[in-house]
C-alpha positions as CSV (number, residue, x, y, z in Angstrom):
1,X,-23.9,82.9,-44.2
2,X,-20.7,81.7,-43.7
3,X,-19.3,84.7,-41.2
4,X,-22.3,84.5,-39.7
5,X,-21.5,80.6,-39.0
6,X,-18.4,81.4,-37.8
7,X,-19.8,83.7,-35.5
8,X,-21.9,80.9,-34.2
9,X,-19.0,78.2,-33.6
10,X,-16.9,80.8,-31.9
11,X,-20.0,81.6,-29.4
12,X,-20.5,78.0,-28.5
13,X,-16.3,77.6,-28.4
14,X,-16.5,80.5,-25.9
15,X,-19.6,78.6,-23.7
16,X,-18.0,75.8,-23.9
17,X,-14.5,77.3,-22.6
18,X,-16.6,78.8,-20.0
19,X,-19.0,76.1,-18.9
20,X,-17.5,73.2,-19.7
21,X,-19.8,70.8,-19.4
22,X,-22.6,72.8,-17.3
23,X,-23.6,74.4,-21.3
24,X,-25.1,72.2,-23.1
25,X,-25.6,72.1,-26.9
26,X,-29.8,71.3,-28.1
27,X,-29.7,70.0,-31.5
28,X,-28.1,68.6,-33.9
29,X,-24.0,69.5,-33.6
30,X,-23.4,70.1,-38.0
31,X,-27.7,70.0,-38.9
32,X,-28.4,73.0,-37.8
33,X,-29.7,76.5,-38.7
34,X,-26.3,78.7,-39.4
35,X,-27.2,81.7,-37.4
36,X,-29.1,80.0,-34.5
37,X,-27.5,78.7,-31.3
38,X,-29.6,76.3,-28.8
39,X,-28.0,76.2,-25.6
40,X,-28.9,74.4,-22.2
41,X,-27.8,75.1,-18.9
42,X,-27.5,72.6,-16.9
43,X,-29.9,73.4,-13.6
44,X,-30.8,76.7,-14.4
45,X,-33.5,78.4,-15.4
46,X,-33.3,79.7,-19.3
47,X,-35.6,83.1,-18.4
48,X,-33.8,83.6,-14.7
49,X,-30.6,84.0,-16.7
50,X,-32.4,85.8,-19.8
51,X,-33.6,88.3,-16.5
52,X,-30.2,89.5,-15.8
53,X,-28.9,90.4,-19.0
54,X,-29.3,93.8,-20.6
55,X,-29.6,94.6,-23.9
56,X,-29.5,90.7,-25.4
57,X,-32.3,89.4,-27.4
58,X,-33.0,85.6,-26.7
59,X,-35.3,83.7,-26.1
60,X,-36.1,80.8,-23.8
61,X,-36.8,76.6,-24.1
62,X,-39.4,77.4,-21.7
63,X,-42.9,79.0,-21.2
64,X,-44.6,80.2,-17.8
65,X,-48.6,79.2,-18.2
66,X,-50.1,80.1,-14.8
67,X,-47.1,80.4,-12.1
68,X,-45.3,77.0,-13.8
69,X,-42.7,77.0,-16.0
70,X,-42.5,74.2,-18.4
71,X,-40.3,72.8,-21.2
72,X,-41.1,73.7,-24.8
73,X,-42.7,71.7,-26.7
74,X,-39.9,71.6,-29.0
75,X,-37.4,70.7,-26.9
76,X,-39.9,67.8,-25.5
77,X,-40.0,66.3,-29.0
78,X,-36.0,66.6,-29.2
79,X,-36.2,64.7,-26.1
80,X,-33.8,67.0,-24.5
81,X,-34.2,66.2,-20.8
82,X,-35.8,69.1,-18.4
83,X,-32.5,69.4,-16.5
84,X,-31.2,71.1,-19.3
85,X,-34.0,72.1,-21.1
86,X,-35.2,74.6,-18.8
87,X,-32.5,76.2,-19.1
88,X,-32.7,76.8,-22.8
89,X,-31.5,79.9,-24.3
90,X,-31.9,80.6,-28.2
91,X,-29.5,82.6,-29.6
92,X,-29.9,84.3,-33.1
93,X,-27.0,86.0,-34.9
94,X,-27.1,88.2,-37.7
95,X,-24.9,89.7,-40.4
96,X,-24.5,92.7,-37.7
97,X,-23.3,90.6,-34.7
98,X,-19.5,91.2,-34.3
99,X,-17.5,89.0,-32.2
100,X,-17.4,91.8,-29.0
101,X,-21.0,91.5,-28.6
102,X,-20.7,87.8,-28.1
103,X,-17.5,88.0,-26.0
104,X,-20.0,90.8,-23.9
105,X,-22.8,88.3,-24.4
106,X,-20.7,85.5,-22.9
107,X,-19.1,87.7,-19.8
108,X,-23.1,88.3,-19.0
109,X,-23.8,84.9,-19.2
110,X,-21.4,83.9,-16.8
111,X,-22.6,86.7,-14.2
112,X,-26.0,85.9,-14.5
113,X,-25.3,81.7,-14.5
114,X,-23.0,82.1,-11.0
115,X,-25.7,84.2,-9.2
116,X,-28.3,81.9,-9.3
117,X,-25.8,79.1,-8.0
């Protein structure tokens, strides 16, 4: 578990070089699942941004019921505010993720996060 944390840390070093601010991190900063990385963008929608990227498996802080999307439950009782919880991506490593994929990961994320500027 621990490669797999540092795996984790350098993908939200990388957003966070990348988005500054605009990323921001659900959850607790050192409580946290190892392999599991919450992130919020800040006025974005998480399944817009999950709709341009090929080949990643994430998922989103949101759910569409009937033509509305709406924060997760979750993230509600985490009190993380809709601005950035809608645009909630989960992102799970695994003893297989190598650092390219998230370096490829993060160069899609930034394409998919400026076209919907």
């Amino acid at each position: 578990m621990e490669s797999i944390w540092q795996l984790r840390e350098f993908f939200w070093n990388l957003l966070q070089e990348r988005f500054g601010n605009r990323a921001v991190l659900n959850g607790h900063p050192d409580t946290r699942l190892r392999n599991t990385l919450n992130v919020g963008f800040l006025g974005r929608v998480g399944s817009e941004i999950l709709a341009r990227m090929e080949g990643v498996a994430a998922s989103t802080g949101s759910a569409c019921h009937s033509g509305s999307v709406e924060l997760s439950p979750v993230l509600k009782a985490m009190k993380v505010p809709p601005e950035i919880g809608m645009g909630a991506i989960r992102f799970s490593l695994g003893r297989m993720t190598t650092r390219e994929e998230i370096e490829a990961t993060v160069a899609q994320l930034t394409d998919a996060v400026s076209v919907l500027a």
